[in-house]
N, C-alpha and C positions, 0 to 999 in steps of 0.2 A: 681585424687583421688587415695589414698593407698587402699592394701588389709584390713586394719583397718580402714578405712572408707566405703571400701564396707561389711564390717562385721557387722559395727555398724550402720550405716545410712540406718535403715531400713522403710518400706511404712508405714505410719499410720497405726497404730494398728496389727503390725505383730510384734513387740517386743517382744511375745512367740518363735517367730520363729529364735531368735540368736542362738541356741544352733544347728540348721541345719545350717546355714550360716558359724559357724563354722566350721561342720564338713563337709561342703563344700568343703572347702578351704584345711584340713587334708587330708581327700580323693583324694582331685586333687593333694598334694604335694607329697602321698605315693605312687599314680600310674602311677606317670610322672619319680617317680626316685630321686626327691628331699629328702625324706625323704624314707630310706632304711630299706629292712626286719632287725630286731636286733637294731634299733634305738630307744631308750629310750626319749618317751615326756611326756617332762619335762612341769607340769603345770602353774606353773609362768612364766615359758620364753613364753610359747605362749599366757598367757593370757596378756603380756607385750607387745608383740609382735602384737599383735591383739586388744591394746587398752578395755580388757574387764576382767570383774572379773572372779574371780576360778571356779565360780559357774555353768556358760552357756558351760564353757573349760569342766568342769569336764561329762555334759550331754553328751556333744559333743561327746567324748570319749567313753563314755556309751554307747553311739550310733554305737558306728564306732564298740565296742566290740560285739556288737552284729551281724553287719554284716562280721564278722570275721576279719578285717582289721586291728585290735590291739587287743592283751591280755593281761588281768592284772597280774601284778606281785606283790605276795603279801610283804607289805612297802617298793614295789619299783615304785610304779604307771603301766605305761603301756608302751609297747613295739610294735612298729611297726610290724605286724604279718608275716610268709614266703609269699611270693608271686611271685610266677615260675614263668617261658615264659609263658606256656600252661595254667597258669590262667589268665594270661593278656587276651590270643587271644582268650581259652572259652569267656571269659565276652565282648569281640564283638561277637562273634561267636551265643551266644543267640541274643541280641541284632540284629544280622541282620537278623535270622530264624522270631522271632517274627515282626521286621516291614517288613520283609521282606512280610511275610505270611497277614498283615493289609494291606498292599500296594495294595495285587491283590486281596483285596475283594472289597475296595474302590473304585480298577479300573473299578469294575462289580457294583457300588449301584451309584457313582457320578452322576447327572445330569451335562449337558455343562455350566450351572450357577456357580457350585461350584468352577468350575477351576477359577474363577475370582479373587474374592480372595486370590487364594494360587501362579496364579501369581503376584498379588500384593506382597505378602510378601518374594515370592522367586527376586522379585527385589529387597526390601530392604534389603535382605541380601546382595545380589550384591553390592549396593552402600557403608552397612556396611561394606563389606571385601577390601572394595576399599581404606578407608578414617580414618577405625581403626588401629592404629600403630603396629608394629609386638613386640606380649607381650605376657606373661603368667602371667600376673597381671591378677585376677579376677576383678578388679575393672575398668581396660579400655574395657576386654571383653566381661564386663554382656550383653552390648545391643545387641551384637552379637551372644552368648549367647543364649539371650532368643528370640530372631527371630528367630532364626534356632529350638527355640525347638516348637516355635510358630507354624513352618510350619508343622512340623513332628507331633505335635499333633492334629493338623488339617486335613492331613490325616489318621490319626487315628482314628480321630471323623466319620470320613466318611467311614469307614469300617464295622461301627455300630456294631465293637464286643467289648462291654463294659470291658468284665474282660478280655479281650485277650491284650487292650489298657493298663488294668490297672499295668497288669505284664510287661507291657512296661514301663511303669513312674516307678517302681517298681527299675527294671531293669535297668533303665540307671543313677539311682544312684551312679553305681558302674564306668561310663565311666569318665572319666575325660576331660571334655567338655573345659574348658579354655585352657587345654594344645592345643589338637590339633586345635582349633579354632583361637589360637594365632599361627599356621603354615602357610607360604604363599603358599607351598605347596599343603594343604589344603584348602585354599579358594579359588585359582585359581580349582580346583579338583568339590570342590562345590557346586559353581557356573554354570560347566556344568552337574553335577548330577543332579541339580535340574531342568534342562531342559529338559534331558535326562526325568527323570520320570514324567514328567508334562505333557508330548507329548503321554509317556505310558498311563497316567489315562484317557488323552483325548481320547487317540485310541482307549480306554476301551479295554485293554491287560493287563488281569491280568499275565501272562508268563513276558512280557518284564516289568510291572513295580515292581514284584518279586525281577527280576534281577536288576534292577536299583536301589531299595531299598537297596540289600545284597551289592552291590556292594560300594554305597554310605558312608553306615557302616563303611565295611570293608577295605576301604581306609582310613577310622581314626586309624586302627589296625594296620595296614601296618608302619604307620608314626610312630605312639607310639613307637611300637617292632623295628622299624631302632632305635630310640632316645635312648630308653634305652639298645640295643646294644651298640650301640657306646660310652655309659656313664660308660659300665661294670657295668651293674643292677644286673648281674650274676654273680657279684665276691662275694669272704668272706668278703668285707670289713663292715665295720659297722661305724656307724656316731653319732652323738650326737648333736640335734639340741640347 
């Protein structure tokens, strides 16, 4: 499957929902490095490109200007917004205080019943990183994808702090989940993080499943900030998709 089939092939009755599916995919190309601060998106090439009309491109974008990640240029459209080191690594940096901080309450609320389930699903992740090809196609990595955000929301669930979760779904909008999930680095990484924390909840150690949490994060950061190092994410250059 293309990224223009995971764009458009969407579940019964979510076809409101193309204009996030887009800016999905925007989001994960401006914070992997693909699409650079000073880059002018152009709305025909990606609505050509993604197989879809002006109309869901143009929300999309809308979207994305809101979360500051592009700004409009008046009859020039929009331009890929700055975006430092130090805002790359803030935007895990929340991300791992807040699950960090769900992780060790979950540790203190779980029942021994609960862990069942979440090792259920920390094995299908295993099998997934084992058997999905190494990509940054959003369309090979959604099931991977959305496992991992399966387990993470599940323990979230279980932390029972409603808005604390909620500024976590909130919040990892901003992470760019295809890139490093399409890392073998990362999945190899993963795979023992999620055992690592799984042993924490059992132990009912909200301290070690904290760290196990920040830790887990913050090894998506770690990869990211090598990638776009070694791309010159920090140089003047400017592109034009």
């Amino acid at each position: 499957m293309s990224t223009a089939d995971f764009v458009r092939e969407l579940p019964p009755g979510r076809a409101p929902q193309l204009p996030d599916r887009i800016a999905l995919v925007l989001r994960d190309r401006i914070l992997s490095g693909e699409l650079r601060p000073g880059t002018f998106l152009r709305m025909d090439r990606i609505a050509a490109d993604l197989g879809v009309s002006h109309t869901p491109v143009r929300e999309a974008l809308q979207s994305l200007r809101a979360e500051d990640m592009v700004h409009a240029v008046p009859r020039r459209g929009f331009v890929v917004a700055e975006l430092t080191r130090d805002d790359v690594a803030d935007l895990f940096e929340v991300q791992a205080d807040l699950t960090g901080t769900l992780a060790a309450r979950a540790a203190q609320r779980l029942s021994p019943a609960d862990l069942a389930p979440l090792r259920e699903l920390a094995d299908r992740i295993a099998a997934l990183c084992e058997r999905t090809p190494e990509t940054h196609d959003p369309a090979e990595l959604d099931p991977l994808v959305s496992a991992e955000h399966r387990l993470h929301a599940e323990v979230n669930r279980l932390a029972g702090s409603r808005k604390l979760a909620w500024l976590v779904g909130r919040s990892s909008h901003y992470l760019p989940a295809h890139f490093y999930t399409g890392s073998p680095e990362w999945r190899a990484g993963a795979v023992d993080a999620h055992l690592v924390l799984l042993d924490a909840l059992g132990a009912a150690d909200p301290g070690a499943a904290r760290a196990a949490m920040r830790r887990h994060v913050l090894d998506g950061r770690d990869l990211l900030l090598t990638h776009l190092d070694r791309t010159g994410m920090w140089s003047d250059d400017r592109g034009d998709p």
